[in-house]
Every structure is written in C-alpha cells, then in structure tokens.
C-alpha positions as CSV (number, residue, x, y, z in Angstrom):
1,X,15.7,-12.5,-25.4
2,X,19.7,-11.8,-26.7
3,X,21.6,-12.2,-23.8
4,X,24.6,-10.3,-25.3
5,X,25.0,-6.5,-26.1
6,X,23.5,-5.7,-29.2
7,X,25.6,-3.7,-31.8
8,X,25.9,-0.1,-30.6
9,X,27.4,3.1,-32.2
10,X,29.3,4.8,-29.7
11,X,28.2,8.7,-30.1
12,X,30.8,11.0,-31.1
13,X,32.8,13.3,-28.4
14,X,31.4,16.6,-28.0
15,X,34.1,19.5,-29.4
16,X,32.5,22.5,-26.7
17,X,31.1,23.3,-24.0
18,X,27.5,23.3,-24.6
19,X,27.2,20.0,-26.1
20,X,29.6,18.9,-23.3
21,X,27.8,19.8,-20.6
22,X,24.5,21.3,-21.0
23,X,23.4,19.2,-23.6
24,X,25.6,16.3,-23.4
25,X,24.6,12.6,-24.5
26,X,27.1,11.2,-22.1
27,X,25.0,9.0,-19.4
28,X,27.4,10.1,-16.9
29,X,26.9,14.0,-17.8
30,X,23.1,13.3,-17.8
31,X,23.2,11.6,-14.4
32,X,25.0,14.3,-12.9
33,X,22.2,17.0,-14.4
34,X,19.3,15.0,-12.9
35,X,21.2,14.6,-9.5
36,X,22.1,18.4,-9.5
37,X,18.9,19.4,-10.8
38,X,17.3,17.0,-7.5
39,X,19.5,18.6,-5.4
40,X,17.6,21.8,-6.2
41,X,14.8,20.8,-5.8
42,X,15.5,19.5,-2.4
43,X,16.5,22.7,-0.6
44,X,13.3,24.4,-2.2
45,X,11.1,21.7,-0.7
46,X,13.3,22.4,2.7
47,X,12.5,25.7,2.4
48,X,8.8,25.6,2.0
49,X,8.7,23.0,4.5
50,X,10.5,25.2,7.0
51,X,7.6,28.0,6.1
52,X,4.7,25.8,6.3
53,X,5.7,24.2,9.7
54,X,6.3,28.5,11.2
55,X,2.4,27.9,11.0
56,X,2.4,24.6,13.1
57,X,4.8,26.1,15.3
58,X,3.5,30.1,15.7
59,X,0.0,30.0,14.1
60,X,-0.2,34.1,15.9
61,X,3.4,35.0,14.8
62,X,3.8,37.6,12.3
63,X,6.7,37.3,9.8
64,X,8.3,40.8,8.1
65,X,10.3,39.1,6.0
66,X,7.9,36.5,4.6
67,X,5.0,39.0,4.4
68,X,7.1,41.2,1.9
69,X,7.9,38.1,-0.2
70,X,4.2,36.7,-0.3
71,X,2.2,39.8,0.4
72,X,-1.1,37.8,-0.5
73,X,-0.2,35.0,2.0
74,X,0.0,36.8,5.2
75,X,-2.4,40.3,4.5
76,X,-0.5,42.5,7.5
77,X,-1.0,39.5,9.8
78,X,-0.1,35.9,10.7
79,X,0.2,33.2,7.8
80,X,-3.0,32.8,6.3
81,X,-4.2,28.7,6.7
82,X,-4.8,29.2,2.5
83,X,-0.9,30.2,2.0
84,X,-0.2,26.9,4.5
85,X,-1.7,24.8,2.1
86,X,-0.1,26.4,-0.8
87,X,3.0,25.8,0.7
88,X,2.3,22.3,1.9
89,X,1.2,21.4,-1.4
90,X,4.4,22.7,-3.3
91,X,6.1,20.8,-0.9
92,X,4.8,17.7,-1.0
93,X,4.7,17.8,-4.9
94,X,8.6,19.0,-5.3
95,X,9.6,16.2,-3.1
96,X,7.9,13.5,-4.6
97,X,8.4,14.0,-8.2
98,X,11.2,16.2,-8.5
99,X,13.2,14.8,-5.6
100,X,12.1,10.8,-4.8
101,X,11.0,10.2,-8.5
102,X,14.1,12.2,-10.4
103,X,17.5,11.4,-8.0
104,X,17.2,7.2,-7.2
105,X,16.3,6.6,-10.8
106,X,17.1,8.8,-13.2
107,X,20.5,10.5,-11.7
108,X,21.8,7.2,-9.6
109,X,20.1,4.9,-12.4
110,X,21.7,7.0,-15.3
111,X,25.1,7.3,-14.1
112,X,25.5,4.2,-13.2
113,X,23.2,1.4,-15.5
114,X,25.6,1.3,-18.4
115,X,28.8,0.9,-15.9
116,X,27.2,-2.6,-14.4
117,X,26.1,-4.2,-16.8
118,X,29.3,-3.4,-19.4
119,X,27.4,-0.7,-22.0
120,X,29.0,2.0,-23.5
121,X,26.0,4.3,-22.9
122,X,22.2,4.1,-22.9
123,X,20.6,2.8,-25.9
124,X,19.1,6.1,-26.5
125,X,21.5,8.8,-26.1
126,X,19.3,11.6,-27.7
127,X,16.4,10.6,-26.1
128,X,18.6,10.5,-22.7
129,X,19.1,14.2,-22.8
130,X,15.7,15.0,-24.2
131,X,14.0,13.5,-20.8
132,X,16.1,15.6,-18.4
133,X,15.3,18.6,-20.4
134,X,11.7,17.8,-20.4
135,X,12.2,17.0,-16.8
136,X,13.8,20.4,-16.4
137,X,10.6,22.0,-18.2
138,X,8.5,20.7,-16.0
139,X,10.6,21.6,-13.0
140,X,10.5,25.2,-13.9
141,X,6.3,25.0,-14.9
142,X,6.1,23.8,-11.3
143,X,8.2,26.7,-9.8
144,X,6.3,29.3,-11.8
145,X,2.8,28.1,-10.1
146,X,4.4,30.1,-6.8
147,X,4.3,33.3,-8.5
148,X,1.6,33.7,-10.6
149,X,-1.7,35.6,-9.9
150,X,-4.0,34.0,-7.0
151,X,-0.7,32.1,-5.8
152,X,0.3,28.1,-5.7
153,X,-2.4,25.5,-5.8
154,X,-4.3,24.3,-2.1
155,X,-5.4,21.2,-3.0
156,X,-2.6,19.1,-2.4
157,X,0.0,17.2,-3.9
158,X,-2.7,15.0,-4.7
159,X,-4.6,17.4,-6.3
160,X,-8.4,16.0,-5.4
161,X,-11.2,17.0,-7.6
162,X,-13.5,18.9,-7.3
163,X,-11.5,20.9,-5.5
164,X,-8.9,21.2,-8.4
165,X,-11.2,20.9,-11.1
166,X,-13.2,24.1,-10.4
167,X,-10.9,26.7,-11.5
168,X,-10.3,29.9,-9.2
169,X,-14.0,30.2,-8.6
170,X,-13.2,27.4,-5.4
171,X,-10.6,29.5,-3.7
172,X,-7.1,31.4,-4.0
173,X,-4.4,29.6,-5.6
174,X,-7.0,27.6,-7.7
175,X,-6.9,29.4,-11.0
176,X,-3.7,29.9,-12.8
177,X,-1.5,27.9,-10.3
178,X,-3.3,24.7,-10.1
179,X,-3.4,24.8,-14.3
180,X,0.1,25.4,-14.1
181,X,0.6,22.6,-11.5
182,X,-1.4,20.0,-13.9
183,X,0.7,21.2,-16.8
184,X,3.6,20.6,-15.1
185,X,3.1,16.9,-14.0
186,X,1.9,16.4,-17.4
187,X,5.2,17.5,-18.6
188,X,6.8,15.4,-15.9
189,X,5.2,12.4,-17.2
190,X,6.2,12.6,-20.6
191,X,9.8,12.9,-19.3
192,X,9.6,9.5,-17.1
193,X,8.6,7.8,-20.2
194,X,11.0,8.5,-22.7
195,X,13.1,7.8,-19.6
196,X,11.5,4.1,-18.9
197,X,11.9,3.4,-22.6
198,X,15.5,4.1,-22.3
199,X,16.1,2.1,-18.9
200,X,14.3,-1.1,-20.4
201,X,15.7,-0.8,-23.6
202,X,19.4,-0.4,-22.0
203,X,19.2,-3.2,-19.6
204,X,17.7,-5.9,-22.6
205,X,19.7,-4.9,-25.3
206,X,23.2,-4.2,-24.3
207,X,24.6,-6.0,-21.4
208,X,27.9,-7.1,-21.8
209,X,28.3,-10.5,-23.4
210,X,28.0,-13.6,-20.9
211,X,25.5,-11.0,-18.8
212,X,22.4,-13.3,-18.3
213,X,19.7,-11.4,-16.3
214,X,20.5,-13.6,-13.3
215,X,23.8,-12.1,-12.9
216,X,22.8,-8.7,-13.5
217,X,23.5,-6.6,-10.1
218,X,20.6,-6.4,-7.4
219,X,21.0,-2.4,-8.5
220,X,20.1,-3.3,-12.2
221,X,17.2,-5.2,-11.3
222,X,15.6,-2.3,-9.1
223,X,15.9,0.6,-11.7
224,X,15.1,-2.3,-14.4
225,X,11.8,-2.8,-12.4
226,X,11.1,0.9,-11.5
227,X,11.2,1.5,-14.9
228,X,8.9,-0.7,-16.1
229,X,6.4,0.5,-12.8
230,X,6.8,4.2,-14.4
231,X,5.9,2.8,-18.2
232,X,3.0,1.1,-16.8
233,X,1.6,4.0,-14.0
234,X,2.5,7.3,-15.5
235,X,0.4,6.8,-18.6
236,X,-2.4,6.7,-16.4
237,X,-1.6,9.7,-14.7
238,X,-0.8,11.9,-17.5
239,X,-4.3,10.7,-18.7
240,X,-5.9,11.9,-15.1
241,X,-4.3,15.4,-15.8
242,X,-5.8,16.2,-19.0
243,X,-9.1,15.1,-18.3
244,X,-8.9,17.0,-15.1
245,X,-7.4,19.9,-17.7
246,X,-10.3,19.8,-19.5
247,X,-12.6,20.2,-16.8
248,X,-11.0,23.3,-16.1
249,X,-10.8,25.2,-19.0
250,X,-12.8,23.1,-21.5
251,X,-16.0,22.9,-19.6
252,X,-15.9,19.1,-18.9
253,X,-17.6,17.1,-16.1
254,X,-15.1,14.1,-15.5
255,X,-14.8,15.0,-12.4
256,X,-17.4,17.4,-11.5
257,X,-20.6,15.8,-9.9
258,X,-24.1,17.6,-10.6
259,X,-25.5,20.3,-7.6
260,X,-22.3,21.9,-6.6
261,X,-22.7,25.4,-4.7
262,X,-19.2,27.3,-4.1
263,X,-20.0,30.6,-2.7
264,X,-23.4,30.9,-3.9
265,X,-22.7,30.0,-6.7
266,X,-24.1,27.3,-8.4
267,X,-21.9,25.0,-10.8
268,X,-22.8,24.8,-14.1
269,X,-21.4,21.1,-14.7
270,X,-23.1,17.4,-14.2
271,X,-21.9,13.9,-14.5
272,X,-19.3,13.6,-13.3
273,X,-17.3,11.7,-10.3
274,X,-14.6,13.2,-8.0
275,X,-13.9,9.4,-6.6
276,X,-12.6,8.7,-10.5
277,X,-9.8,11.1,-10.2
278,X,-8.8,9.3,-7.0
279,X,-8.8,6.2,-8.6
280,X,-6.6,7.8,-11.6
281,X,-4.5,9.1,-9.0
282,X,-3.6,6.0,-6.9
283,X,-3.6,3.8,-9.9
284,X,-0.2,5.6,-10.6
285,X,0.5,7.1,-7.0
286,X,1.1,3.1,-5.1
287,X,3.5,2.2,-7.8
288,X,4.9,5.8,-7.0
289,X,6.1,4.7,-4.2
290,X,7.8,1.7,-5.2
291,X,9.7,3.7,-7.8
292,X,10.8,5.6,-5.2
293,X,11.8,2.9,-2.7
294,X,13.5,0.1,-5.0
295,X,16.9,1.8,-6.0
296,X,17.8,2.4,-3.1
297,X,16.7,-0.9,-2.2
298,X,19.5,-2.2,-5.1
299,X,22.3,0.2,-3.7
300,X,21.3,-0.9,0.3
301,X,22.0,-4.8,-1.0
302,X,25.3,-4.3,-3.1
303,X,26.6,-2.1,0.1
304,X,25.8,-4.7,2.6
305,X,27.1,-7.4,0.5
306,X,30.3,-5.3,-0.4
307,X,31.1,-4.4,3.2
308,X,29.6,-7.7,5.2
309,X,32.2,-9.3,2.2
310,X,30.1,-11.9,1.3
311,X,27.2,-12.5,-1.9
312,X,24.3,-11.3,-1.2
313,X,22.2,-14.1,1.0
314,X,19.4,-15.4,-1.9
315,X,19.6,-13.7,-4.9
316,X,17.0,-15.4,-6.7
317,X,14.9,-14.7,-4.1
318,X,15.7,-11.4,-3.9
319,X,15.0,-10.8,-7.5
320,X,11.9,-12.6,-7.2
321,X,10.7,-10.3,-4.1
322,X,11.9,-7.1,-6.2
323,X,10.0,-8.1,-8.6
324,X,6.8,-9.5,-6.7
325,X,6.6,-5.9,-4.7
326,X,6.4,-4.0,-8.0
327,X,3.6,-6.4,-9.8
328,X,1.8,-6.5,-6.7
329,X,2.2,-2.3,-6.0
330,X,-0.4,-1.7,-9.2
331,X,-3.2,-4.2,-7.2
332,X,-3.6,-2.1,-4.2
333,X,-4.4,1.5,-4.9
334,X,-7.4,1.3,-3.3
335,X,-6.1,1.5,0.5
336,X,-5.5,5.0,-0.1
337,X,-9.2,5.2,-1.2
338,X,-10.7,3.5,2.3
339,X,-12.5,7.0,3.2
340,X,-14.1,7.4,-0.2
341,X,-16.9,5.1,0.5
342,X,-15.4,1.8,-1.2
343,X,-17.9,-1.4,-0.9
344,X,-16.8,-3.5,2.0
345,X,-15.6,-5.9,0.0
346,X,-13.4,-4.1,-2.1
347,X,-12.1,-3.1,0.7
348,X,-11.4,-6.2,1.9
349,X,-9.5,-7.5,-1.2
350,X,-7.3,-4.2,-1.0
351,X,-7.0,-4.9,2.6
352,X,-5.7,-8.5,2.0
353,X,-3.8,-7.1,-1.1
354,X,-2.0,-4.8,0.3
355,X,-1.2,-6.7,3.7
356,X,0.6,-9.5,1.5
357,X,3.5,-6.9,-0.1
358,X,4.6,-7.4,3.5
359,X,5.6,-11.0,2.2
360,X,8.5,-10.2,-0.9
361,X,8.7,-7.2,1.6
362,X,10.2,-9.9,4.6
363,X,12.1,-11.9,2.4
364,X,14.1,-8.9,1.2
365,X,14.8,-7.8,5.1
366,X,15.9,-11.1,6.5
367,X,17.8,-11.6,3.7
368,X,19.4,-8.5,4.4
369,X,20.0,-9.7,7.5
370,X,21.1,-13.3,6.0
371,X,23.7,-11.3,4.5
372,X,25.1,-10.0,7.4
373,X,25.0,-13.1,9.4
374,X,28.7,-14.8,9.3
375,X,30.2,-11.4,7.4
376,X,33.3,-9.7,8.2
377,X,31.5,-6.4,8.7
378,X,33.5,-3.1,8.0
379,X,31.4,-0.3,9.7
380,X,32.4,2.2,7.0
381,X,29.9,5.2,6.3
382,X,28.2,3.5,3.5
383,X,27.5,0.4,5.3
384,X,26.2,2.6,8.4
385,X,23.6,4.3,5.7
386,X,22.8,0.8,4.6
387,X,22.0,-0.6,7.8
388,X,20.5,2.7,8.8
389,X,18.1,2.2,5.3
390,X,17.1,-1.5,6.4
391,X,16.0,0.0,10.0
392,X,13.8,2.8,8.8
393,X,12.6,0.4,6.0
394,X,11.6,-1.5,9.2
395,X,10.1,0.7,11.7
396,X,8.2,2.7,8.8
397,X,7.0,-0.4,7.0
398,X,5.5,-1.6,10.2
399,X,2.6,1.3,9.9
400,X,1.0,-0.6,6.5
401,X,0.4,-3.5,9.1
402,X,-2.0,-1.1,10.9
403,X,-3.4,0.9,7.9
404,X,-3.7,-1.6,5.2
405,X,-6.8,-2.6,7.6
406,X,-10.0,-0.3,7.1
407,X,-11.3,-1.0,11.0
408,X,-7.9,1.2,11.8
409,X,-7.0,3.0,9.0
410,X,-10.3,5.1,9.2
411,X,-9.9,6.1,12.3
412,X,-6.4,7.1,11.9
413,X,-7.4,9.3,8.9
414,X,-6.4,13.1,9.0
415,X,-4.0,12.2,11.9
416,X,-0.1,12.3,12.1
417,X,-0.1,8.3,12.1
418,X,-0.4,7.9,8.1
419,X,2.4,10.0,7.5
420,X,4.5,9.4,10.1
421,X,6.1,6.8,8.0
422,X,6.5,8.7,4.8
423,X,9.4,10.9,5.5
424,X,11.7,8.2,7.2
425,X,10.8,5.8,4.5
426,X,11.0,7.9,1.1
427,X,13.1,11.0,2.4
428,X,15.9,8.9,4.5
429,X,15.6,5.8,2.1
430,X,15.1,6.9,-1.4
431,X,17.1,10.2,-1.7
432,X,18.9,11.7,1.7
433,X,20.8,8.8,2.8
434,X,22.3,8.6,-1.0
435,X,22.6,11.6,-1.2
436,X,24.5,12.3,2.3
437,X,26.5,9.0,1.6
438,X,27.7,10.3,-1.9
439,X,29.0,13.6,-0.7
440,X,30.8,12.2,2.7
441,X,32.4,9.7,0.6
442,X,33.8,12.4,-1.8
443,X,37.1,13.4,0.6
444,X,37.7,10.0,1.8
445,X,41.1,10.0,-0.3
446,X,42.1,13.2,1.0
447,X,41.1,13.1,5.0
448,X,39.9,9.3,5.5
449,X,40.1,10.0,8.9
450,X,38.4,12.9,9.2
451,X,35.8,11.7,6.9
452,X,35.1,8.7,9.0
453,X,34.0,10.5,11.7
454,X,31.8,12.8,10.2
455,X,30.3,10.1,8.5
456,X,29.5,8.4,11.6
457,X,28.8,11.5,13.0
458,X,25.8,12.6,10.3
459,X,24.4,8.6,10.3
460,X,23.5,8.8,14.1
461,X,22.3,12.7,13.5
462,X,20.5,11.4,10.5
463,X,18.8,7.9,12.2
464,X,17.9,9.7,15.3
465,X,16.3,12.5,13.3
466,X,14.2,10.3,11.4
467,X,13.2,7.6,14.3
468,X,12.4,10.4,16.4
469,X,9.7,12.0,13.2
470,X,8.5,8.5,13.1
471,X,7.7,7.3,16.9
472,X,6.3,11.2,17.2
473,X,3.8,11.0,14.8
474,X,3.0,7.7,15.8
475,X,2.5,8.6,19.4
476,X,0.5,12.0,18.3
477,X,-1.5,10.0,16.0
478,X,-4.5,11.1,17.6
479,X,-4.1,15.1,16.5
480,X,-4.7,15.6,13.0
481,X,-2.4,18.4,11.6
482,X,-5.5,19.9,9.8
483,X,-7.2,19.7,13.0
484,X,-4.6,22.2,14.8
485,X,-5.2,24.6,12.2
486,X,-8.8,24.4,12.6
487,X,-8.3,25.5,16.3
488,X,-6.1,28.1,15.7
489,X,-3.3,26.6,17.4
C-alpha cells in the first residue's frame, strides 16, 4: 500500500454557473449539496414527526388543515391509525437514510476528506457528483410515495414482509407507495456505493506524501471505516429490495410463506420466508448504525483534543476500537431478530456478540475522557457539543447492556425502552449536534460574544431535550406506543 498521493489530474475550473454549482466536481461544492440536500430532509422528517405524534397526543382531535392536505388520512374525522403509520414510516425512513446516512458521511466526509489528508479532490470527481445526484433521485422517489394513489407505505421503515411484499391487496398505502419506497432505497443504495468507492479510493491513493495511515486524523479513520461498512452492507440490502420487488409485481415467493388469508382472500404464493427478509434487513441495518454514529465519533475526538489542547489520549487504540466496532457491527444482526423465533443458541452467540461492542465501545469513552484529564479546557460551543456527544453516547449506549440480552429484550419489545435510545444517540450524535455546531459557529467573527451565549444557550436546550426523551422512554418502558393506539388513547 503507497503511502504517498498518487498522481492526480486536478479537474478543470468550471466557466458557469451550472457546472459551478449544480453539477460541480468540486468536493467542497458536493459537500455543501449533500449537507443542504440533508438539511431538507430534516425539516420534512420534523414535520411528519410533529403530525404523527398529534395522534399520540389528541388520538379524538380533528385537524382542518391536515384533513384538506391528506383527505384519505383523516375521512371527516380524527387521524386515521393507517395515516399514523404512513407518517411514522416516512419518518423514520427520511431520517435514517436521507438524514443520519447522507449529512455525517457524505456532506461532512466530502467536504472535508481531501482537506486532511492533503488531496486536491476526491479520486473520483465524476463519480462524486453522480452519487449525490443519484442520492437526489432517490430522495425525490421517496417524497413522491406521499402522494400517490392509496398513500405512503405502513409497514415501517423497516419495511417487514409479508406485510410489504403483498402489494395493496394487505392495506392502504401498500400498493404504489411501498413500490415506490423499495425503488427508492434501491436507488439510495446504488448512490452509497459509488460513494464508498470514492471514500476508500481517496483515503488509499492520495494522501499527502509522508501521510502513513497512523497519522491520518481520527476524522479520516471514521468516514474511512463507514465507508468500507456501507461497501460491505448495502449490497445486501439493495439485494433484499429487489427480491422483495419481485414478489410484488413479479409473482415471487421470497418472502411469502404458503396459506396466507388477507381479507378473505387467499394468497396465491408458497415458499417462501418472511424471517429472510429480516435477516436481509439487519445484515445491512446494524452496520447502519455504525455508519451513522462513527463520524461524528471522528469530529467528537479532534474537538476534544483541539480544545482540551492536548493529542488525543491513545490513538492506536482509538483506531483499533474504531475499527473493532465496525467489523464486529456485521456479527450481530441478529439482536434485532430476538422476537422472530431464533434458536436459543443463536441467540446466545448474538447476545454475547453484541454485549462485547461495548468493549472498543469503552475504550473510545474513557479515552475521551483520558483526553480531557490534565487539558487546558476552553468551554467553547464546539467543545460543549463534544462533551454533550460523549454523554448521550453514554446514557443511550447503556440500553444495549439491557437489550442485547433476550431474557429482557423480549419483554421490553413494542415498548418505548428500545427506542428510547435512538433519537439521543443518532439524532443528537450523528447529525443535529453538527449540524447546530456548524451554523452557531458561522457568526463567531462577527458577534463572538453574542454567539457564545447562544451557543451555550442551544447546548443546554439541546442536552436537556434529549436526556429528558431518553430517561422518559426509559421510565415509560412499560407502554408500548402501538399499544396506545390500540386503546384509542
């Protein structure tokens, strides 16, 4: 392996504005288009979470406004519990591939790659703004499944068979929106290869001469990593999606077990296995989280090491954990699977798999914390965000303790408890606190003053906030959302 930048042909500057800015081969343009384009997507998945949860909160209320909007989802009355799980479903899929998937990696990772490690641009320009197009595709695929015919999918962002493998015989929102919701991940999946390819390519092949990979930034080693998770995973999804394509509109039993009955109706398909498709799905949704969680684990060390003015406590060991969390994160799918009937002792090995990630996981946190120790700490906004990411790392890494074990993972099942931690972890530590950082840090030349307290002001509105979602839903872990709706109430 060359540890010096290979020869690289800088690309030439672009003469308008179209080729400057819309389809621009400038890493730094790029970045900014996959951070905008996240940015988007945020406030839609704010604003279906704000719709979904009118149902939690006034499951009688009618809405006016709403009901003119989404005439199907509400029917002259209250919100329909088939438009709640369209909603929750568009929600949970925006935010976790268009949001947590798209902003640490591709806009954060783009922008800023070929800056620390001394490249002129990624290795593959072309094929740089090809995968945020595609992404963009698939973005607007996704958007489109809201108002089609029958409505957005109900079966999750997870999207279990049979459920989505029946077509719109099994319900509203399963016919044209849940194709339209397979196409689109499909689509999405493409665009996170050509994306990996890039990200590996870049960080082997041009660093800047005297660059070994043990002096590469913490940052560089968590998008190098998270790359290499999404070349491995999403392969395996986009395979999951066209089998479960077929099945819809090829007449294909993947997924589709013998003896079904939807509405008296009986389902002319045999052979196939519902629990496959899980295991398609988790196979590439464990990593998912990892690619979602390891740049910002990179940006949380630099800033602590940048504003406790010290190196980072352990590198080695840091890069080793970084490392160790992503090869271990493709062993442990199956803890998401512990309802599905698993043999005991496949449950067991996931159980013990999955309970030792908590080791590279602990040698990242203390050395945090190592890092800290003896500093000359300057409390700026960043470093509040950083400290504030290592606490909610914390406090929501502690609930894999309880449900990486089946004896109390399956009775916590369809309760708050499992995704209590899953907001504070991947909203506040993947994208928000980045994103909240980035744009409080933009005036600091202008007002420093003023910026500095607003930037403490939004880190204790922001920690509260999400300690506060994660010791609720802990301490309600007993009343499963889906049982609320159940009751009416």
């Amino acid at each position: 392996m060359s540890e010096t930048s290979h020869a690289h042909q800088v690309h030439a500057a672009p003469t308008g504005f179209i080729w400057k800015y819309v389809f621009s081969l400038d890493h730094k343009i790029i970045g900014l288009q996959y951070y905008f384009l996240a940015l988007i997507a945020v406030f839609l998945g704010m604003a279906l979470s704000i719709i979904f949860r009118l149902r939690l909160a006034w499951p009688t209320e009618h809405w006016p406004l709403l009901a003119k909007i989404f005439p199907a989802g509400f029917e002259g009355g209250p919100m329909l519990p088939e438009f709640y799980l369209a909603m929750l479903t568009m929600h949970g899929t925006i935010m976790v591939f268009f949001v947590l998937t798209t902003a640490p990696q591709s806009g954060f990772g783009n922008y800023f790659l070929p800056i620390q490690i001394g490249a002129h641009d990624m290795a593959f320009p072309v094929l740089n703004m090809l995968s945020f197009w595609v992404t963009f595709v698939s973005m607007a695929v996704m958007v489109a499944a809201l108002f089609v015919t029958g409505g957005a999918p109900i079966s999750g962002w997870t999207a279990y068979a049979p459920l989505s493998a029946l077509g719109e015989v099994a319900g509203p929102g399963l016919g044209a929106g849940q194709t339209l919701w397979i196409i689109s991940i499909a689509i999405f999946c493409l665009a996170s290869l050509l994306g990996a390819l890039n990200f590996i390519t870049t960080v082997l092949n041009m660093r800047a001469k005297g660059m070994s990979l043990m002096r590469m930034p913490l940052t560089v080693w968590t998008w190098f990593t998270t790359a290499i998770l999404a070349l491995l995973s999403f392969p395996v999804l986009l395979a999951g999606g066209i089998l479960l394509l077929f099945d819809r509109i090829g007449g294909t039993s993947f997924f589709i077990p013998a003896g079904l009955v939807v509405s008296d109706k009986v389902i002319p398909h045999a052979g196939g296995s519902p629990i496959l498709w899980q295991h398609l799905f988790w196979f590439f949704g464990h990593p998912e989280v990892y690619i979602a969680i390891l740049p910002g684990m990179g940006v949380t060390s630099q800033l602590l090491s940048t504003f406790a003015r010290k190196p980072i406590y352990g590198y080695r060991a840091m890069v080793y954990a970084v490392f160790a969390i992503g090869l271990l994160g493709f062993f442990v799918w199956g803890h998401h699977m512990f309802m599905s009937g698993l043999s005991p002792m496949s449950a067991l090995v996931f159980s013990m798999l999955t309970l030792t990630i908590g080791v590279p996981s602990a040698v990242k946190t203390f050395n945090w914390l190592g890092t800290l120790w003896g500093g000359k700490i300057r409390f700026t906004t960043p470093m509040l965000y950083a400290i504030g990411f290592v606490s909610l790392f914390v406090s929501g890494g502690i609930t894999g303790l309880f449900l990486g074990q089946t004896s109390i993972d399956i009775p916590l099942h369809d309760t708050y408890f499992p995704g209590g931690s899953f907001p504070p972890d991947h909203g506040g530590g993947s994208y928000l606190w980045h994103l909240r950082r980035d744009l409080l840090l933009v005036p600091q030349n202008v007002w420093p003053h003023v910026e500095r307290r607003l930037g403490q002001a939004s880190f204790l509105v922001d920690v509260h906030r999400s300690e506060r979602h994660l010791h609720a839903d802990a301490h309600h872990g007993d009343h499963g959302p889906s049982a609320a709706l159940r009751a009416g109430h």
